[in-house]
Short mmCIF file of the C-alpha atoms (twelve columns), coordinates in Angstrom:
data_MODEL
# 
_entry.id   MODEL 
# 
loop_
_atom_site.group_PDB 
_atom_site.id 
_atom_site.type_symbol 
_atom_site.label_atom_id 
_atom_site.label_alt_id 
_atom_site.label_comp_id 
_atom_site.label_asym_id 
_atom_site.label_seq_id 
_atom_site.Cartn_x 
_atom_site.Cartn_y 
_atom_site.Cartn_z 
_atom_site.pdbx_PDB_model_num 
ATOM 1   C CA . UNK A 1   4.364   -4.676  -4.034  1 
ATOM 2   C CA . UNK A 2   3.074   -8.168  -5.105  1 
ATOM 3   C CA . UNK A 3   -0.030  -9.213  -2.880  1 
ATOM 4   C CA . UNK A 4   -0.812  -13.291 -4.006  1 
ATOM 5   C CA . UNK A 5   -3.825  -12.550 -5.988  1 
ATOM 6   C CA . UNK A 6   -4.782  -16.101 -4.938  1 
ATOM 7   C CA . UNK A 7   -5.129  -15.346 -1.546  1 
ATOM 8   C CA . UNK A 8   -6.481  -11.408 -2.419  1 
ATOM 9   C CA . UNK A 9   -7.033  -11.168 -5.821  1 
ATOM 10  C CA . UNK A 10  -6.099  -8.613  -8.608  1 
ATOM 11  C CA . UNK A 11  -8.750  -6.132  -7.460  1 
ATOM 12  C CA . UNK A 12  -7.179  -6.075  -4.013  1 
ATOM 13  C CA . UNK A 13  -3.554  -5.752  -5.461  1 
ATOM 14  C CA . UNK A 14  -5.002  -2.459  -7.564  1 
ATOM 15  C CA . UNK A 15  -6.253  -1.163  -4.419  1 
ATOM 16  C CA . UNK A 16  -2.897  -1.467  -2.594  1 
ATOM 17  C CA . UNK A 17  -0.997  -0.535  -5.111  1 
ATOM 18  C CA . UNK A 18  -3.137  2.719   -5.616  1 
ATOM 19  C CA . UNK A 19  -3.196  3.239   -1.719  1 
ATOM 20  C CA . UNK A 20  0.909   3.396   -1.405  1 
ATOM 21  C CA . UNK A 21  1.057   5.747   -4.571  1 
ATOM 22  C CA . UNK A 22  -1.272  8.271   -3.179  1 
ATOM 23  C CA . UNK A 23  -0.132  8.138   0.620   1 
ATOM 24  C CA . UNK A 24  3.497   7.532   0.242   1 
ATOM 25  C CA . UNK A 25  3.613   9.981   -2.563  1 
ATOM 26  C CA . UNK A 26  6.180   12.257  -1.260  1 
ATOM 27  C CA . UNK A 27  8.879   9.850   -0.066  1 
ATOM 28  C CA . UNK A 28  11.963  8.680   -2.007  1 
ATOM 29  C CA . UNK A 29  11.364  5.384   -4.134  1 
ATOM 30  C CA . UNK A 30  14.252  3.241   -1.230  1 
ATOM 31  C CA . UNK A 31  11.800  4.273   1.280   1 
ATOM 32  C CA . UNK A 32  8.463   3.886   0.036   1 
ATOM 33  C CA . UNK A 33  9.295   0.107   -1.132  1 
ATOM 34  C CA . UNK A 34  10.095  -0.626  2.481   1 
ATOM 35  C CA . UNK A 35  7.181   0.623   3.789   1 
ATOM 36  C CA . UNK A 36  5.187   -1.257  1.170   1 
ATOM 37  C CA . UNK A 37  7.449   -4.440  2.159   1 
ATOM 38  C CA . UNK A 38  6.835   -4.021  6.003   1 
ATOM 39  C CA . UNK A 39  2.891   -3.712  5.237   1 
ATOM 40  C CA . UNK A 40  2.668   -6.573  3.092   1 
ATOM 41  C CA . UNK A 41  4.908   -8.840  5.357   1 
ATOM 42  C CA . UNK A 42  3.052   -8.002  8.759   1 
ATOM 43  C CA . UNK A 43  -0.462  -6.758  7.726   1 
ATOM 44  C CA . UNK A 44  -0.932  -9.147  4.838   1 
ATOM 45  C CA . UNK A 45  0.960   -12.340 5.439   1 
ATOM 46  C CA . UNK A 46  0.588   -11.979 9.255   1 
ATOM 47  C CA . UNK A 47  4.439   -12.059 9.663   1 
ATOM 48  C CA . UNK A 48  5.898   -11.031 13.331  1 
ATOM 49  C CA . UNK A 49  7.199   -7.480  12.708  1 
ATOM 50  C CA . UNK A 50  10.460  -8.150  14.829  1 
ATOM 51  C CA . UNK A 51  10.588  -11.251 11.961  1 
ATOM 52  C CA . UNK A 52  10.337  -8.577  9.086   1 
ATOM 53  C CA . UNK A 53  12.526  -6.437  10.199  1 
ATOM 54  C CA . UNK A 54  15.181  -8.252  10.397  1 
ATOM 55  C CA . UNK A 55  13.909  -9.852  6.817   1 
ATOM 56  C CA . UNK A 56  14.119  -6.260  5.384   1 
ATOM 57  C CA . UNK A 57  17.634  -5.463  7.363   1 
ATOM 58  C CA . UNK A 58  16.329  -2.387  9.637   1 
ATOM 59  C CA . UNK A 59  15.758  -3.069  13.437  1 
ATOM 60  C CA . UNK A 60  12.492  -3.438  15.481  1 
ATOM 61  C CA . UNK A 61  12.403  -0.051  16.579  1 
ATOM 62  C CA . UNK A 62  12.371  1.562   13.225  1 
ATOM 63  C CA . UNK A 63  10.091  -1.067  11.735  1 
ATOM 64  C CA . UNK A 64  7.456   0.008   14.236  1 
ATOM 65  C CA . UNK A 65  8.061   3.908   13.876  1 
ATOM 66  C CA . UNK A 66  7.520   2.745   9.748   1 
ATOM 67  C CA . UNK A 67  4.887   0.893   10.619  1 
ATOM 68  C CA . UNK A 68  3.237   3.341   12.726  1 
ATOM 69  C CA . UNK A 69  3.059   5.822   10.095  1 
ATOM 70  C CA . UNK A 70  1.915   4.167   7.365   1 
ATOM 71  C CA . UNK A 71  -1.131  3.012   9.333   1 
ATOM 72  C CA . UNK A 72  -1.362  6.907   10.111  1 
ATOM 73  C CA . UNK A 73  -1.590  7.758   6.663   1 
ATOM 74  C CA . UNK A 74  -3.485  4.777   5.884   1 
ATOM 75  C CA . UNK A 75  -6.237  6.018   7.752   1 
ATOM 76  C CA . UNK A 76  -6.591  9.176   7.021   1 
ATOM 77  C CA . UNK A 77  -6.734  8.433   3.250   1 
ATOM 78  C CA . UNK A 78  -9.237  5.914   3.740   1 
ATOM 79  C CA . UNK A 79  -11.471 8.076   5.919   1 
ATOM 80  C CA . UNK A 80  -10.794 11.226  3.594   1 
ATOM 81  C CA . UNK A 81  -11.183 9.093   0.528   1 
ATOM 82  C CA . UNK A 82  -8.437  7.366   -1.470  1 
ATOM 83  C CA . UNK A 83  -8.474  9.599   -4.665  1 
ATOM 84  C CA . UNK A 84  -10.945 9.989   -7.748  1 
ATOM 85  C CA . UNK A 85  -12.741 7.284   -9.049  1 
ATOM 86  C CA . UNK A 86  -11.259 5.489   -12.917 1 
ATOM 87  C CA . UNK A 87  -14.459 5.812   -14.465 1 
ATOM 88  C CA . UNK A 88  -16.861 8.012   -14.052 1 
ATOM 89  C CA . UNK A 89  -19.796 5.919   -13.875 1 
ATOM 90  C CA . UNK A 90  -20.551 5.526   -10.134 1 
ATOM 91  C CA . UNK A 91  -22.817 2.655   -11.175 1 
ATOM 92  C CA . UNK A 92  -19.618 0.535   -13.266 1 
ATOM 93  C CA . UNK A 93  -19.145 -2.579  -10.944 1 
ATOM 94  C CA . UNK A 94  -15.489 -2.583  -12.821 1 
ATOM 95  C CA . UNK A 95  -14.919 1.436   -11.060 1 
ATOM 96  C CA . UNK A 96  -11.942 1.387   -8.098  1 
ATOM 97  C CA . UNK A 97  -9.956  3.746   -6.395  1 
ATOM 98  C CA . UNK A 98  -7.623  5.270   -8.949  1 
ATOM 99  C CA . UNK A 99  -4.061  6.946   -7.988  1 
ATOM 100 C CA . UNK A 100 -3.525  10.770  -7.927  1 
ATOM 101 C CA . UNK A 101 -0.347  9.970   -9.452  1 
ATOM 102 C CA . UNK A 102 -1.614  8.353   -13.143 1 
ATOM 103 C CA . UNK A 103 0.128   5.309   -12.356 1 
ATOM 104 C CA . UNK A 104 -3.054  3.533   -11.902 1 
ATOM 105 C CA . UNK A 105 -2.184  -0.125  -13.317 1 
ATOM 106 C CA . UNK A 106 1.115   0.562   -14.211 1 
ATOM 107 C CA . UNK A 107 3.708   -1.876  -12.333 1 
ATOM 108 C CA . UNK A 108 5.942   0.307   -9.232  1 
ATOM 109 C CA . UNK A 109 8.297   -2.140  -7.986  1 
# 
């Protein structure tokens, strides 16, 4: 997923990027790109999600099961903790988030 780093900036698109690796990590790649799409459209960019849906070709009703559960899992990573930490200095301004998966900075789309 592309977040405009204008708007967010590259830090934030690391973030998301490692935040759909680790909590979408057991779901097909069709799948997990449409969750990533439905996030970014209506948490993001503010779009309606009835609007996105029909954007991404799926109907209201499953865009709001989709989008149900990915807040779910959102959540619970971000209160459990996202994964272990790219450097090991605590102190290193430049330490985020990385992804359980070793992707960390690699492009997923």
């Amino acid at each position: 997923m592309v977040v405009d780093e204008t708007k967010y900036g590259a830090e934030f698109q690391r973030l998301v990027d490692a935040l759909f690796c680790a909590c979408l990590s057991d779901l097909d790649a069709p799948e997990k790109t449409l969750r990533r799409d439905l996030f970014r459209m209506v948490d993001l960019e503010g779009l309606e999600l009835s609007k996105a849906a029909e954007a991404l070709g799926i109907s209201s009703a499953e865009a709001r099961d989709l989008q149900e559960k990915t807040r779910r899992e959102i959540a619970i990573l971000l209160v459990l903790g996202l994964g272990t930490f790219e450097h090991a200095d605590v102190n290193d301004p430049n330490a985020v988030p990385g992804c359980r998966c070793g992707n960390q900075g690699k492009e997923t789309d």
